[in-house]
C-alpha positions in Angstrom: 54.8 84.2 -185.6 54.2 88.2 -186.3 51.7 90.0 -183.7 48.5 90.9 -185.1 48.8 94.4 -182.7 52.3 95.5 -183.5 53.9 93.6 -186.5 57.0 92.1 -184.4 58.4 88.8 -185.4 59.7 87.6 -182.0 56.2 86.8 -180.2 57.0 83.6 -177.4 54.8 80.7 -177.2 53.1 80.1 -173.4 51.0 77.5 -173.9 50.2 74.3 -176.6 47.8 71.8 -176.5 46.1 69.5 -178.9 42.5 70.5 -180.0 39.8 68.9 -182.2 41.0 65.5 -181.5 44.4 66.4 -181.9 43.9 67.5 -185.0 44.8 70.6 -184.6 47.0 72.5 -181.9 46.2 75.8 -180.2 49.4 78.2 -179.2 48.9 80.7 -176.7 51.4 83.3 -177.7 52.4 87.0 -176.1 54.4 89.4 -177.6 57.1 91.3 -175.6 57.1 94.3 -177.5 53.5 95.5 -177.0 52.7 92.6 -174.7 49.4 91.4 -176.3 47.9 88.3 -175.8 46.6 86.1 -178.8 45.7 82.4 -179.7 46.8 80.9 -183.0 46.1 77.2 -184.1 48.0 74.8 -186.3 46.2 72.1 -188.9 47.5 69.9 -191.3 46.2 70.5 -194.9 46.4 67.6 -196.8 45.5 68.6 -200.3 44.2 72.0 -200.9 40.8 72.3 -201.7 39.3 75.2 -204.6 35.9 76.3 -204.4 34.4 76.6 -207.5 31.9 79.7 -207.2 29.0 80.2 -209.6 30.2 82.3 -212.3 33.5 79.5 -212.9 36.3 81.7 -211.1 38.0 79.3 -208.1 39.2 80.8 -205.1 40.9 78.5 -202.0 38.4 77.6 -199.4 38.9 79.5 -196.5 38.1 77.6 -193.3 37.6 80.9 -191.6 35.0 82.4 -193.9 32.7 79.3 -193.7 33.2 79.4 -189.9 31.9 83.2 -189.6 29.0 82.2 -191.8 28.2 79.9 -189.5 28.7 81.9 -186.7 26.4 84.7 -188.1 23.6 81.8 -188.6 24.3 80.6 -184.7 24.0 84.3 -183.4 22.2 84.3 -180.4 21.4 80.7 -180.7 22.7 78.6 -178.1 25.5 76.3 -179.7 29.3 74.5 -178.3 31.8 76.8 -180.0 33.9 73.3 -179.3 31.2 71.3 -181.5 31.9 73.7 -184.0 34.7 73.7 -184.4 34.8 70.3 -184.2 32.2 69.8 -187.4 34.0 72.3 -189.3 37.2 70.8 -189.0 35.3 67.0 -189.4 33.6 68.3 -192.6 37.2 70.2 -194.2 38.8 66.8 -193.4 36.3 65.0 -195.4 36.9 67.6 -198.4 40.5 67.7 -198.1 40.2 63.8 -198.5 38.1 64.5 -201.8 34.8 62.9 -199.9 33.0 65.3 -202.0 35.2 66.9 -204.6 36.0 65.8 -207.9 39.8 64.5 -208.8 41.8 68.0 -208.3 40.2 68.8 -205.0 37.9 71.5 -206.7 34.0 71.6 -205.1 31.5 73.6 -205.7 30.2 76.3 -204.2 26.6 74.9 -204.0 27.4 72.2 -202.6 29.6 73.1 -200.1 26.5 75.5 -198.8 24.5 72.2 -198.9 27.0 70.3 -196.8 27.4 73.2 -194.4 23.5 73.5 -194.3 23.3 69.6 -193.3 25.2 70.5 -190.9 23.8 73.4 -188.9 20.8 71.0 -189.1 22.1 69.2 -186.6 22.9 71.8 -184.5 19.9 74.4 -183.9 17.0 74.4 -186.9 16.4 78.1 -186.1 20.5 78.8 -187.3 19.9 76.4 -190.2 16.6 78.4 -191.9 18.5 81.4 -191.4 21.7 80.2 -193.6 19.0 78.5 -195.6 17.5 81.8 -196.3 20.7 83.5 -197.3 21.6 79.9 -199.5 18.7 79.8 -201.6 18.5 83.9 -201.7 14.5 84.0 -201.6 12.7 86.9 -203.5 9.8 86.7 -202.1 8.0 85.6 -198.9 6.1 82.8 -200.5 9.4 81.1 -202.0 11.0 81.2 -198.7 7.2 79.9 -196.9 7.2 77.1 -199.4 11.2 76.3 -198.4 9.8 75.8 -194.7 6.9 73.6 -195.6 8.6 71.7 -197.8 11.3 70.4 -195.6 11.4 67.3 -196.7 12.1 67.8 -200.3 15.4 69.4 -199.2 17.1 65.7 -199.0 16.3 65.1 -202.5 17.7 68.3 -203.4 20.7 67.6 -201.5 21.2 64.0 -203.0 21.0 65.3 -206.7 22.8 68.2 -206.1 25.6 65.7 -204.6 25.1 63.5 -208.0 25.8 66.4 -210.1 22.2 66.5 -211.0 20.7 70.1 -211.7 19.3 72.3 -208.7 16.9 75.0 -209.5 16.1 77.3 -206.0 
């Protein structure tokens, strides 16, 4: 493994052990050139999975990016880093197994934004209106009032959007 501070190859491992259920493993490594400190973590990816953004182009979902967009929604919120991780790596599991893809692993980008919404849900409301807001990208005060009030309508969305059905926001 390089270092991330220096660029050598020979970094030493001090410490593994088995994270997310063992689903993943988390190496404490140190590098004797520069001797920094630094965490890297092994998963298994089954099948690759392709986001399919709005304008058609596909990019490779990056576990990473949805986990600082979720981090940015939890900011200052109290939250496990632990459950997290642990809902992030449930919910890529579930798309690796093509849960909510179609045949070639390919999702959308909608509705992996409505999955990761369900899921801040659960975890703090205040973190979930605030990806909400930045999800549904609200002009106006009104729009994003009406999105509060109407809570409830949000499931229905969520279930045509998962049927394929159109969603207008």
């Amino acid at each position: 493994m390089r270092c991330p501070f220096c660029a050598d190859e020979n970094t030493q491992v001090r410490d593994s052990r088995p994270v997310e259920m063992a689903a993943a493993i988390r190496r404490k490594r140190f590098c004797p050139k520069c001797e920094s400190k630094f965490l890297t973590f092994e998963r298994i990816q089954i099948n690759p999975i392709m986001i399919i953004k709005n304008d058609g182009r596909k990019q490779p979902y990056d576990r990473n990016k949805l986990m600082a967009s979720l981090r940015l929604a939890l900011r200052k919120r109290p939250f496990s880093e632990e459950k997290l991780e642990l809902a992030v790596s449930n919910l890529t599991r579930m798309l690796e197994n093509g849960d909510d893809a179609d045949d070639d692993h390919n999702i959308s980008s909608k509705k992996l934004g409505l999955l990761a919404m369900e899921m801040l849900r659960q975890f703090d409301e205040v973190a979930y209106v605030r990806f909400a807001s930045v999800y549904h990208n609200f002009h106006q005060a009104k729009s994003f009032a009406d999105f509060i009030n109407g809570q409830e309508g949000l499931a229905d969305d969520k279930m045509k959007l998962l049927k394929g059905e159109a969603h207008e926001s």
